[in-house]
N, C-alpha and C positions, 0 to 999 in steps of 0.2 A: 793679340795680333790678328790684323782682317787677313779672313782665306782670299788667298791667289785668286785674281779673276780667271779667265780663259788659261787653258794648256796649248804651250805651242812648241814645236818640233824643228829644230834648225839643223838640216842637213847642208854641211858644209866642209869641205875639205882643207880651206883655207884657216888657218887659225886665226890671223893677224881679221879675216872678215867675220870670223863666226864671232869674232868674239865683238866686236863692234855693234853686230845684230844684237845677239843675246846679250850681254852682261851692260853696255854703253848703252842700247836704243832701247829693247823692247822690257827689260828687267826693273829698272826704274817705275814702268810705268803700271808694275804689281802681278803681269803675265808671269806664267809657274813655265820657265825654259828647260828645255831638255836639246843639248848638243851633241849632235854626232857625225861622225867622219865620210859618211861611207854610205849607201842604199840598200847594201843587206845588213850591216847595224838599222836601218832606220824603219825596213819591212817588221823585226824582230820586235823592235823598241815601239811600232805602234800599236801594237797588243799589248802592251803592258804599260805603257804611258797615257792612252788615250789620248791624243794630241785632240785638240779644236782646229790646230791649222797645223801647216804643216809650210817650212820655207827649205826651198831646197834650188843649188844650183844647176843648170841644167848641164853642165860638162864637171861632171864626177868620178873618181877613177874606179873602172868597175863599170859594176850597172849605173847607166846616165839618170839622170832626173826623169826622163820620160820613161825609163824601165822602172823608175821608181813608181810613177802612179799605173803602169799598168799592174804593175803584182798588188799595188793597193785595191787598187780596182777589183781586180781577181779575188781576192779575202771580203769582199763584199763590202769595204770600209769607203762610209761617205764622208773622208774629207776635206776640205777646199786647200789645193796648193797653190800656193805662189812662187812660178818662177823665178831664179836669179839668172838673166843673161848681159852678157856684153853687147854695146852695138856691134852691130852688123851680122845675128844671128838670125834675122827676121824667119828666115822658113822655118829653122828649127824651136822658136816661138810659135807662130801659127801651129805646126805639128803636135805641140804642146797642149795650145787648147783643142787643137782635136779629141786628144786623149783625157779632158777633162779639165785643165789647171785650170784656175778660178782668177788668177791675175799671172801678172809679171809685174817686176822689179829689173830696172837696167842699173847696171855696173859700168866707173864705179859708181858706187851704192851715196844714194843722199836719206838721210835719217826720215827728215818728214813725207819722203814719199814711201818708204818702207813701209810708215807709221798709217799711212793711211792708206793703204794697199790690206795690212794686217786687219784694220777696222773694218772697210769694206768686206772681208771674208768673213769674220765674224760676225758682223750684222746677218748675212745668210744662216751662218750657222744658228743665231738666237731666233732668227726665224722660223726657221725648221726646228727647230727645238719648240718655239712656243705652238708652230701644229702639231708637233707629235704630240703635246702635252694635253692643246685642244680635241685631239683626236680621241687620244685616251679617255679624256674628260668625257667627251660626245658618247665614246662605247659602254663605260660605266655608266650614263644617265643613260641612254639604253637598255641597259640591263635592268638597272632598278627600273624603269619605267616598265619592263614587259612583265617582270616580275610584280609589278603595282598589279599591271593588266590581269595575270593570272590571280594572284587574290582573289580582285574584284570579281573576275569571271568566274572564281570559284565559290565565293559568298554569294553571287547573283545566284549560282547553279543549287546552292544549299536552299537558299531563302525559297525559288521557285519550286523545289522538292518537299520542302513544308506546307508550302499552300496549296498543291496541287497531287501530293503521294499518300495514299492511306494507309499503307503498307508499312505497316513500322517496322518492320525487318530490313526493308531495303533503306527507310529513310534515316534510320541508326547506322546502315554499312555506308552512306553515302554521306552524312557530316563527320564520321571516323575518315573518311576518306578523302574527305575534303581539308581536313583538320593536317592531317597525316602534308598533305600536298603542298599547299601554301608556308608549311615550315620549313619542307626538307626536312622531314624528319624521318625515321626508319621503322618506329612503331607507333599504332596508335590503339588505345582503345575505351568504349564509354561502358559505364558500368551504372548502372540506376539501382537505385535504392529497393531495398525487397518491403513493399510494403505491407506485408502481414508479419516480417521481424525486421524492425525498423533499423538495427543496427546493423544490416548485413547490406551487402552491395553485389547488385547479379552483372555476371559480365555478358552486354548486351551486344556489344559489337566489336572488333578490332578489326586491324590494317598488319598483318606480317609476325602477328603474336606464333613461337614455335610452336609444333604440335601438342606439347606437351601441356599449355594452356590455352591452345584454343581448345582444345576438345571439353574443356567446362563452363564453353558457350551455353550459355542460359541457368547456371548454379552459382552460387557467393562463390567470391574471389578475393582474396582480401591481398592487392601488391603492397602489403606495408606503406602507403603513401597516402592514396584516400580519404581514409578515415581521419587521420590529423586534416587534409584540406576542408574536406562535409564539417568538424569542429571548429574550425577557425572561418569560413566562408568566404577566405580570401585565397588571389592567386599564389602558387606555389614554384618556383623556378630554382631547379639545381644541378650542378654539375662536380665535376672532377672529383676528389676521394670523399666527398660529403654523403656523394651519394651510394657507398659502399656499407654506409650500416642501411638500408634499406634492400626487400627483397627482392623489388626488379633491378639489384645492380649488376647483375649478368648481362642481361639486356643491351645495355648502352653506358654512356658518362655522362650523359647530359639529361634534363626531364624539364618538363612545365605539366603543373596539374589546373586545369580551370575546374572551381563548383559552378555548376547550374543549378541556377537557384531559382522559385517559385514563392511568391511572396516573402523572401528572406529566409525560405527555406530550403535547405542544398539537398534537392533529388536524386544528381547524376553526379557523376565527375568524367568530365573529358582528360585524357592522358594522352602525349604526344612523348616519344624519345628517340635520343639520337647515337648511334655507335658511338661515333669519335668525342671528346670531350670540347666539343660545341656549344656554348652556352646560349640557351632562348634568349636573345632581345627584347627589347621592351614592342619595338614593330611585331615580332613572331607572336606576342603575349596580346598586345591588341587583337591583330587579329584572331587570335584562338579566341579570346573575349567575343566576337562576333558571332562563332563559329557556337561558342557557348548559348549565349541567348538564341541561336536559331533554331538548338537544341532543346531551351527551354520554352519555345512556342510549342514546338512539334510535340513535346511530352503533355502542355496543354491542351492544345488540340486533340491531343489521342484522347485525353479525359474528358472532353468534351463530347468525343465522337461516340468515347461508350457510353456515356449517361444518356444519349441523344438513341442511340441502339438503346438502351435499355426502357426508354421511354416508348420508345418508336413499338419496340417489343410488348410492353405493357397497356398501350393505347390498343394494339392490334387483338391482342388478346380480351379485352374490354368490346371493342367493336365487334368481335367474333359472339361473347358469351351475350351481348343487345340483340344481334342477329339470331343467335338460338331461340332467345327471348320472345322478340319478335315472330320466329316462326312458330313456337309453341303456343301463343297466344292466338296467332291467326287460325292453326289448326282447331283449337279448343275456339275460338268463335264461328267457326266453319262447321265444326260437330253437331254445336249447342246450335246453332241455327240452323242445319239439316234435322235434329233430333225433337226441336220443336215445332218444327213447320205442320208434319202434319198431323198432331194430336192438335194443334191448336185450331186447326182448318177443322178437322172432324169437331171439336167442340164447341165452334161455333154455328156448325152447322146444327148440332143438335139441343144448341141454346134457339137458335132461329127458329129453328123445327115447334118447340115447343112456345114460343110466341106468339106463333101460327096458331097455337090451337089445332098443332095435327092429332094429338095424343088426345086431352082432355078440356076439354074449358078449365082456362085461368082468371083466378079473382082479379080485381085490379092490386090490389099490393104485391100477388107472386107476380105479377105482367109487370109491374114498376120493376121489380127484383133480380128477375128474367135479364129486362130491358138494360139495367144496370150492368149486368155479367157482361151481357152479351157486346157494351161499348169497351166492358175493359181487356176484352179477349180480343175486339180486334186492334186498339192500342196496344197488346200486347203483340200480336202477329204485327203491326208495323214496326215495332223495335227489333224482330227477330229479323226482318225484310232489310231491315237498315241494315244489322248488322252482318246480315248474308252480302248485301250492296258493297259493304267496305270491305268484304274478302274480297269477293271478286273483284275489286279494284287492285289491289295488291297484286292479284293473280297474275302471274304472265297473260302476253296479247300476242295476236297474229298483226305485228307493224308490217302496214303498205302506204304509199301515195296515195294520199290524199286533195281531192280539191276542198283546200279550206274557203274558200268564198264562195264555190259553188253549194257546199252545206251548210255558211251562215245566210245564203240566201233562201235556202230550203227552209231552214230555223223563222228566218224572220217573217215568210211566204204564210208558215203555218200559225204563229201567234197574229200573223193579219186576221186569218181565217178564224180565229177563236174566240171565244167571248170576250176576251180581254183587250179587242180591238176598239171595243167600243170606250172604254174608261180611260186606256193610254195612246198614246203615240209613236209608233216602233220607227226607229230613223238607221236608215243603214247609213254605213262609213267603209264601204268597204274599194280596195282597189281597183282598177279598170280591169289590170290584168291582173291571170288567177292566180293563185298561190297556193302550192303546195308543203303539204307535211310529212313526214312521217310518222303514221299513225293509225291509230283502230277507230274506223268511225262512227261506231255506234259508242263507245265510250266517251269521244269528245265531245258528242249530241247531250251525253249528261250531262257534263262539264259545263256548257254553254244552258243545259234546261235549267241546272242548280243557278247556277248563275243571274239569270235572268226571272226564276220565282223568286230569286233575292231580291232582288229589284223591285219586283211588283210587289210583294208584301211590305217594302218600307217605303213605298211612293204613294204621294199623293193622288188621286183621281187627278185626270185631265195633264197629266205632268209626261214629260217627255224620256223613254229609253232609248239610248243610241249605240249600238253595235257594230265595231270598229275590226277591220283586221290590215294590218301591214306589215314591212319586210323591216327590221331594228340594225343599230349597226354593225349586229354580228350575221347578218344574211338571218335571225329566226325568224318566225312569224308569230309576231305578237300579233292578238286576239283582247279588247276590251269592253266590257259594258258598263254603262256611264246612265245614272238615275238620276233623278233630281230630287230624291227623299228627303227622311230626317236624317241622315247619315248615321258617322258610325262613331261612339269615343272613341279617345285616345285608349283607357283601358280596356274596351271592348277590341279594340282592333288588335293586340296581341291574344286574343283567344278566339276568335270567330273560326277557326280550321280545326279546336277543338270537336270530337265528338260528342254529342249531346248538347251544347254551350247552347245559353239563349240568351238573348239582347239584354241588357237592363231595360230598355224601352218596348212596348208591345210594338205586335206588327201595326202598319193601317191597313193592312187590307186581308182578311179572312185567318185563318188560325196560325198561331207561333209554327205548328211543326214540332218535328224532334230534334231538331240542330242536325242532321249530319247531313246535307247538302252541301254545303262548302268544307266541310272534313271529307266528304268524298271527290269531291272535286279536287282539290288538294293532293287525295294520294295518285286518283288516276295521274294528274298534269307532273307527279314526281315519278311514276311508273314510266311516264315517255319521257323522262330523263329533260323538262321543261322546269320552269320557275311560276310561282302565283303569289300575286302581291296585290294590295289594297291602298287606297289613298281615301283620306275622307276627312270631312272636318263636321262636326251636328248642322244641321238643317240648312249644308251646303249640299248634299248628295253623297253620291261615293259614284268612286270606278276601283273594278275591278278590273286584273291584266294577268294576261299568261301566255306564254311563250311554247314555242311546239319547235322540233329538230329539222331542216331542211330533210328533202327523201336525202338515201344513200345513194350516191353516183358510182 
């Protein structure tokens, strides 16, 4: 049998009419009737009936119709009456709607107008029924929707604490926390794997854990749940008496356990639980899954960060014991060439001495002999000279402002003036205005003299040197000298800043040298915290370039 449409209320004192209403007009047509006599039967009977409408006539003995929807009124009950009046009641109709009635019916009573008097009141009612409904509907997608929001905002707030917190203490209490929030859950807590005994799980963070287990924050913990999830690597969700053979069932009735896994291996496990016997959803277990993997960046990331420390650690330490190196080395050439300088001067002196013929006449074979010692003593004092030259490069300097164009014009002033004016061509490139460095200017004077004997020992007579200075895109002053020699190879050009190195090719013009020119030029231009680079291709030339620091402002 179909349930009754609409409930309606026929207060009526008349039998011969109530019953015409109710059982003849509106009972037919499937309406669930309720009859009664009287306005305090019908205050009584609409708490307990729920009417949809309500039909009542306005001269009833007792309280009238209109006392009737005032005490309705008063109970805070919204529902639509229709009056029944005789003609010639007009004011006490009017007075009627004042007080709320939703229609009238005139007596006597004709069926079809009853009938659609009753229809029109309910049409309001299903109205207002279907905004309460939409209403409801609108506050519940409301809710889920700010409850979306909070998630989101709380997976945003996790993910941005991974990428941006090194602090793994706070960024373990902050996805337990986040974990914990987005479930409404009551506890939460992560536990990572103790990697030197792999079967043990440390408890690394919680949300609400009693005292009793928080305080073995940072020692295994084993809640009886875990170690079957880390086993199985799947998630784990339970509630009501299931969860009473397990050890956190004091805790709560409900649980979900996610593994954090690391190439399909489960590191952590995140736990969330709830007092009341709440069961996780499959939406709570998404996102704890979310919650999960942001956990298992952040645990990547840490491993990454110490191996990056411990590199960082290793590389520093390395670059420390090069530094010792370096300074034990320059010390010990700084010895060894103070401690030969002057046995070597005095021994050529007294090679020269006896060349002379101060002592005794020499045959010609002890004078060839003599002659012989005496050139490899002082190639010996020039090697000791070089290597004094490359300490004191190394050596700290008194850096000041410098006019670098006003000294490459000194430079260039003075190879005019030199014998070497006559065989080449010195061409300045230098800018209108000056330029300054910061810098020690007698040590850039070598830098620029190394440079420029490079030039003339692999130039041809009558060939052009051009020396160049201007401002690069970082404000430095680059400095260049540009030959038109036999240039330089390719595998000569990765070692020419060696000390001692010589050309595969001879000089053209007067002797090789010892190579350390452009090794010293080199450390000075690295001493003023500058760059020195080469470009050359064979018997197209070469340039040489180096860069100096603006002064300090």
């Amino acid at each position: 049998m179909a349930e009754p449409l609409e409930r309606i209320m026929v207060v009526e004192s008349d039998p011969m009419l109530s019953d015409l209403i109710a059982r003849q007009t509106l009972a037919p047509l499937g309406y669930k009737i309720k009859v009664v006599a009287e306005a305090n039967a019908a205050i009584q009977e609409s708490i307990a009936f729920s009417p949809d409408v309500v039909i009542a006539n306005l001269q009833l003995p007792g309280l009238s119709g209109k006392d009737l929807m005032v005490a309705l009124s008063a109970r805070n009950l919204e529902i639509p009456v229709i009056m029944l009046a005789p003609q010639g009641q007009e004011m006490d109709i009017i007075q009627a709607f004042r007080l709320g009635a939703s229609d009238y019916v005139g007596t006597p009573l004709r069926e079809t107008e009853l009938v659609s008097a009753v229809e029109r009141a309910l049409k309001q009612v299903r109205a207002r029924r279907e905004r309460q409904s939409l209403s409801q509907q609108l506050e519940q997608t409301n809710r889920q929707l700010q409850q979306r929001v909070h998630e989101l905002t709380t997976i945003f707030g996790i993910g941005k604490a991974v990428t941006s917190i090194t602090d793994q203490k706070y960024l373990f209490d902050t996805i337990v926390e986040g974990a914990v929030s987005i479930t409404k859950a009551d506890y939460g807590w992560l536990l990572l794997r103790d990697e030197q005994r792999g079967a043990d799980f440390i408890l690394r963070a919680h949300k609400n854990l009693p005292v009793s287990i928080s305080a073995m924050l940072g020692q295994p913990w084993d809640d009886g749940i875990s170690k079957l999830v880390a086993v199985s690597g799947e998630v784990f969700s339970i509630h009501g008496e299931a969860l009473k053979r397990f050890a956190v069932a004091p805790l709560g009735r409900a649980a979900v356990v996610i593994p954090v896994q690391v190439q399909k291996q489960v590191i952590a496990i995140l736990t969330v639980m709830r007092k009341d016997d709440q069961e996780f959803g499959s939406s709570d277990q998404v996102m704890l899954q979310a919650v999960g993997d942001y956990a298992s960046i952040s645990l990547v990331n840490a491993r990454l960060f110490r191996a990056l420390d411990e590199r960082a650690a290793f590389l520093e330490d390395a670059v420390q014991q090069a530094k010792d190196s370096e300074r034990v080395k320059d010390e010990i050439i700084g010895n060894i060439s103070s401690e030969l300088h002057s046995p070597l001067q005095a021994a050529s002196q007294l090679v020269e001495s006896l060349i002379a013929g101060d002592k005794e006449p020499l045959s010609p074979g002890q004078h060839r002999l003599l002659s012989s010692a005496y050139e490899d003593l002082q190639r010996i004092g020039e090697v000791v000279d070089a290597m004094a030259a490359l300490h004191r490069a190394a050596a700290p300097k008194q850096l000041a402002p410098v006019n670098i164009t006003k000294l490459l014009g000194e430079t260039i002033t003075r190879y005019l003036n030199s014998d070497f004016s006559k065989d080449f061509t010195f061409v300045s490139e230098l800018a209108p205005e000056p330029l300054f460095a910061q810098a020690d200017a007698g040590q850039i004077t070598m830098v620029i003299d190394a440079l420029l004997s490079n030039a003339i020992k692999f130039s041809n007579i009558n060939s052009k040197i051009t020396i160049g200075a201007k401002l690069d895109a970082k404000s430095h002053i680059q400095i260049c000298v540009q030959d038109e020699g036999i240039g330089i190879s390719k595998q000569d050009l990765k070692h020419i800043y060696e000390p001692f190195h010589q050309l595969g090719k001879p000089p053209v013009n007067g002797a090789g040298g010892l190579g350390i020119g452009l090794a010293l030029a080199k450390e000075i231009v690295n001493a003023h915290g500058g760059k020195i680079w080469a470009e050359s291709h064979p018997q197209a030339g070469s340039v040489f370039h180096f860069t100096l620091q603006p002064p300090e402002k």
